[in-house]
N, C-alpha and C positions, 0 to 999 in steps of 0.2 A: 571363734568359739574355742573354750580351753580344752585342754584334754580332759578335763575332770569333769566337764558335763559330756563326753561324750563315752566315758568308763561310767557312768551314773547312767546313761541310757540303758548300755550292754548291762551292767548289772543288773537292771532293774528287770530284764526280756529273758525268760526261759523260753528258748527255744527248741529243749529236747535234744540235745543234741547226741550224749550217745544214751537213751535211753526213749524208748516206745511209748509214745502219745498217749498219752492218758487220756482217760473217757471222755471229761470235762472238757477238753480243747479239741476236740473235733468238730470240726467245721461240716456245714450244708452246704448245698448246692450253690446258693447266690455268692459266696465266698469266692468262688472257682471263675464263675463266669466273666468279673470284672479282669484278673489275672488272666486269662486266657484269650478275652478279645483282645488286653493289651498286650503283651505278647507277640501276638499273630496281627495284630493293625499295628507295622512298622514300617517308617521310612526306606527301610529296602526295597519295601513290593514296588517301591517310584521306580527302582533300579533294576530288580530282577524281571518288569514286564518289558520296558527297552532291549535288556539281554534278548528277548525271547523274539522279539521283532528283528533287533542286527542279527540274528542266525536265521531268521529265514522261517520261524513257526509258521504252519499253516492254520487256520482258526480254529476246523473243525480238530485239530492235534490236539490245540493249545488246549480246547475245554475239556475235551473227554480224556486226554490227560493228567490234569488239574481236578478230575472230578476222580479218575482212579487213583494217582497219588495224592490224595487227601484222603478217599477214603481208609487207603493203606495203611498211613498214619494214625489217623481216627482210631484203628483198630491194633495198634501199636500201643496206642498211650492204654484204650481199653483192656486188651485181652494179656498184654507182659504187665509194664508199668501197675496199673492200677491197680491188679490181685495180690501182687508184690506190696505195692505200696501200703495194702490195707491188711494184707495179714500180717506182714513183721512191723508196722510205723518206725521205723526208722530210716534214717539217712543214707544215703549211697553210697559213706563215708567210712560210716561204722559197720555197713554190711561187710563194707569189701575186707576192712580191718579184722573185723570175727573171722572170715575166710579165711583170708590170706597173709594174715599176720600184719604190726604197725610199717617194716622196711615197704613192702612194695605198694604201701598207703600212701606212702610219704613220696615216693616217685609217682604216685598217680594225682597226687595233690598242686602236686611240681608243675609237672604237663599242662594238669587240668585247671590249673589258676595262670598260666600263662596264657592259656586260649581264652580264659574267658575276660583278663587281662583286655586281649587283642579286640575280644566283642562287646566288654563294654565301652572302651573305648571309640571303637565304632560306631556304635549306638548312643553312644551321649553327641558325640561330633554330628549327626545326623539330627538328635533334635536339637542340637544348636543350629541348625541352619533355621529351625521354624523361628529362633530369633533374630538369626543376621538377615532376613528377607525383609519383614516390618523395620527394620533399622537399618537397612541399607550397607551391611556390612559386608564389605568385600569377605568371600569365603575362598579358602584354598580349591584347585580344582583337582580333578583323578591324577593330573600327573604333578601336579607340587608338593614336596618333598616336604615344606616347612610350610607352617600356617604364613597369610599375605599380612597380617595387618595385628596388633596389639589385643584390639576391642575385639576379635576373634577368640583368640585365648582365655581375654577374659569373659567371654560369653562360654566357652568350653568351662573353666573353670567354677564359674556360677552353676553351672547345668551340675556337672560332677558333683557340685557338693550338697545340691538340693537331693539329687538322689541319693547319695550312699545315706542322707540323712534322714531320708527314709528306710531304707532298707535296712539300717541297724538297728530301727526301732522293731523288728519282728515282724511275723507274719501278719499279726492283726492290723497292723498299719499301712503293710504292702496292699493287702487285702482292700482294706476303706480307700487306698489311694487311688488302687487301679481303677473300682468300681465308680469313683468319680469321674475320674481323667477318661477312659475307656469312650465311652458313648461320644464324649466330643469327638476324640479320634476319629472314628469312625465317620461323622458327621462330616469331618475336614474330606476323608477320603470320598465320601460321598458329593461333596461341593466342587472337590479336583475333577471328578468323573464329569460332574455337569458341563465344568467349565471346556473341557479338551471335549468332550462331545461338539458343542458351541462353536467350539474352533476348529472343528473337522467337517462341520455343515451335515450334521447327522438333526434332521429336523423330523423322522419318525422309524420304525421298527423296521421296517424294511431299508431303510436307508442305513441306516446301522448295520443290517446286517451285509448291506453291500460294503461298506466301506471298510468294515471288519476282512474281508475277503477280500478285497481288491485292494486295498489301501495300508493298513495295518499290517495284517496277521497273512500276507500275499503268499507267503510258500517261497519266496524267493530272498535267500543271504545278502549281505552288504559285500562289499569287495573286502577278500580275505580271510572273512568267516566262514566255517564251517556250517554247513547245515542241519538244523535241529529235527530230530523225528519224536511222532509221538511217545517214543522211547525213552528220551533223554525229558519229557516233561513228567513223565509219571515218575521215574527216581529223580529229579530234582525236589516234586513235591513231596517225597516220600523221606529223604531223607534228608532234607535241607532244616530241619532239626533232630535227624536221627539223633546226636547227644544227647537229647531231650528224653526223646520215648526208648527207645532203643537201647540208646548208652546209658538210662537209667537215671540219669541227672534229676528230673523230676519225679524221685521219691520223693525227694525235700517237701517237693509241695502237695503232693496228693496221699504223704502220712498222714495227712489232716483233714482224710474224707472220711465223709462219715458210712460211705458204701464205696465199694469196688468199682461199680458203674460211673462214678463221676470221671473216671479213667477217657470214657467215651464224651 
């Protein structure tokens, strides 16, 4: 692709950038929903539920944990984030900048585009593994330093460039994409759960709940790990997007509510 179709995209996309969302481009509630289940249905949850079993969670921690740090959250993006985001509609960008002048914008922009630098990164490498499995592609593992194999890279580099080729197109595109993409996600997550049930010999609700307790989520660490209390599951789930709600990041996208409450 040249560079000139993709300065004709950015041209052509007002995204508001230092200036508050006008009436017209305020978004409803179904806008949100697509972004938000995608989002929050990532390839990490494969990674952070193992975490939570090699430290030793016990089940009943794990859920009523998971059920406080989320709420916490919930009310995070609700009651800061979203009153914020909808009385001033602007950017996190240009708030901090009105504050605190362009210098320490410009070190926060620094920071803040090398971490997200670091997660998308991440997160593109994580859905390229949904293509190196159907393909057979050898994929680096937690302790390889350098990708294994060519068609890895080039599966990394396909993935990267589908998205950012989205994402430059603006909100309304992010928006139509997720609300696609979103519900299959989920549905894969849903087919993973059946399948590892399957292969746990969980064949009804009580058995389930034994093997959750005795098998899984036993209360007892791997050799060398620490042990997790229902402590460390409620600020995991609380702040494991604190940039988000917290740090404010998602002004960007809840400028574009048409109420406060879509926050929640």
């Amino acid at each position: 692709m040249s560079n000139r179709f993709f300065k004709k995209i950015v041209g052509e996309t007002n995204e508001y950038e230092r200036t508050p969302i006008p009436g017209a481009s305020l978004k409803g509630g179904k806008s949100f929903l697509g972004m938000y289940a995608g989002e929050h249905t990532a390839g990490t949850e494969f990674v952070i539920g193992p975490l939570f079993v090699a430290h030793g969670v016990a089940a009943g921690d794990l859920v009523l944990g998971l059920l406080i740090g989320n709420l916490l959250a919930v009310l995070s993006w609700g009651l800061i984030t979203g009153p914020i985001a909808a009385s001033k509609r602007m950017t996190l960008y240009y708030q901090l900048e009105r504050i605190a002048g362009k210098n320490l914008v410009r070190w926060y922009n620094l920071v803040n585009a090398l971490m997200f630098c670091f997660l998308a990164g991440s997160m593109i490498a994580v859905s390229a593994t949904a293509v190196g499995i159907p393909f057979d592609l050898e994929m680096p593992t937690l302790t390889d330093w350098l990708p294994r194999t060519p068609g890895w890279i080039v599966t990394v580099l396909v993935m990267g460039a589908v998205i950012t080729l989205v994402a430059i197109q603006g909100y309304n595109q992010v928006s139509k994409f997720a609300n696609i993409m979103s519900p299959w996600m989920i549905l894969i997550f849903i087919a993973a759960a059946i399948v590892g049930l399957a292969q746990l010999g969980v064949g009804s609700f009580e058995s389930l709940i034994t093997i959750a307790q005795e098998v899984i989520w036993n209360g007892v660490p791997l050799a060398g790990m620490s042990k997790f209390t229902i402590w460390h599951i409620i600020f995991f789930a609380w702040f494991c997007n604190m940039a988000m709600h917290i740090g404010m990041s998602d002004l960007t996208i809840l400028r574009y509510a048409k109420s406060w409450t879509y926050g929640f």
